[in-house]
C-alpha positions as CSV (number, residue, x, y, z in Angstrom):
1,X,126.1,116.7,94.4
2,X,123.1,116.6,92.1
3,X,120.1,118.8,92.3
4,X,118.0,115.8,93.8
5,X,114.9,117.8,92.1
6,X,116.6,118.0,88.6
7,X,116.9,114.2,88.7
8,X,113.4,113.4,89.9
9,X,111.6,115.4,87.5
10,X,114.1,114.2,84.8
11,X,113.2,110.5,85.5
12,X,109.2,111.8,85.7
13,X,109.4,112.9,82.1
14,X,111.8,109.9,81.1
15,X,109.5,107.4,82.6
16,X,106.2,109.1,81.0
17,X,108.1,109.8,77.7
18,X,108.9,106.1,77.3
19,X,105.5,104.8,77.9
20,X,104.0,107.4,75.3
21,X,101.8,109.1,77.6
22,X,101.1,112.7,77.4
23,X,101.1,115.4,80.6
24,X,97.7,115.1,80.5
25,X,97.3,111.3,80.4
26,X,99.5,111.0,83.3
27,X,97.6,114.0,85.1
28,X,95.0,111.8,84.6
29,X,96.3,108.9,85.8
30,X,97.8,110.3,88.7
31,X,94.6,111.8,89.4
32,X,96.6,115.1,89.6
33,X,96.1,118.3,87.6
34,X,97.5,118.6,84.2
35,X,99.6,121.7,84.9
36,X,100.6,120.4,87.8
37,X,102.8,117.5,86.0
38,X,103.9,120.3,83.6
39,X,104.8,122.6,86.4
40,X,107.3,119.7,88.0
41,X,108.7,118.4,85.1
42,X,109.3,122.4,84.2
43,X,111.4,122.4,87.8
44,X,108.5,125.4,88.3
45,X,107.4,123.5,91.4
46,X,108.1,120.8,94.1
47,X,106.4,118.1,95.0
48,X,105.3,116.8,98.2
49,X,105.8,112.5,99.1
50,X,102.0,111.8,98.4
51,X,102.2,113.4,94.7
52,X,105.7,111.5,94.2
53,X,104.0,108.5,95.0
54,X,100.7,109.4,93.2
55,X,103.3,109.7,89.7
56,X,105.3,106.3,90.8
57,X,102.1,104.3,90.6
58,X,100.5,106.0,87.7
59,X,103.9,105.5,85.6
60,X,104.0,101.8,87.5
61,X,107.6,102.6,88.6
62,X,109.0,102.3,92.0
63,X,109.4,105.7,93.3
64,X,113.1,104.5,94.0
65,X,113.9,104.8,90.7
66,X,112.9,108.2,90.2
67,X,115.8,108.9,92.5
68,X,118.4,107.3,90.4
């Protein structure tokens, strides 16, 4: 079974990468701190359900998707 970790912050960086937006931006928008997105999408760090959600709706996805 897949690292369920590997494929969220895989998605993350897929999702922000396709709408051109930048670590930062998405920091930003998430109204999270710009390392912070680095550090996940690194696999340095895991995320808690409010800062999932806090990245779903900043990269307007449905946090199912991140999952798939």
């Amino acid at each position: 079974m897949p690292d369920i970790n590997v494929i969220v912050r895989k998605n993350i960086r897929k999702a922000r990468l396709a709408q051109g937006l930048t670590q930062e931006a998405l920091a930003f928008k998430a109204k999270l701190h710009r390392a912070y997105i680095g550090h996940v999408e690194r696999g340095e760090r895991s995320m808690g359900l409010t800062n999932l959600q806090k990245i779903a709706m900043a990269l307007d996805v449905n946090i199912k998707n991140l999952f798939d």
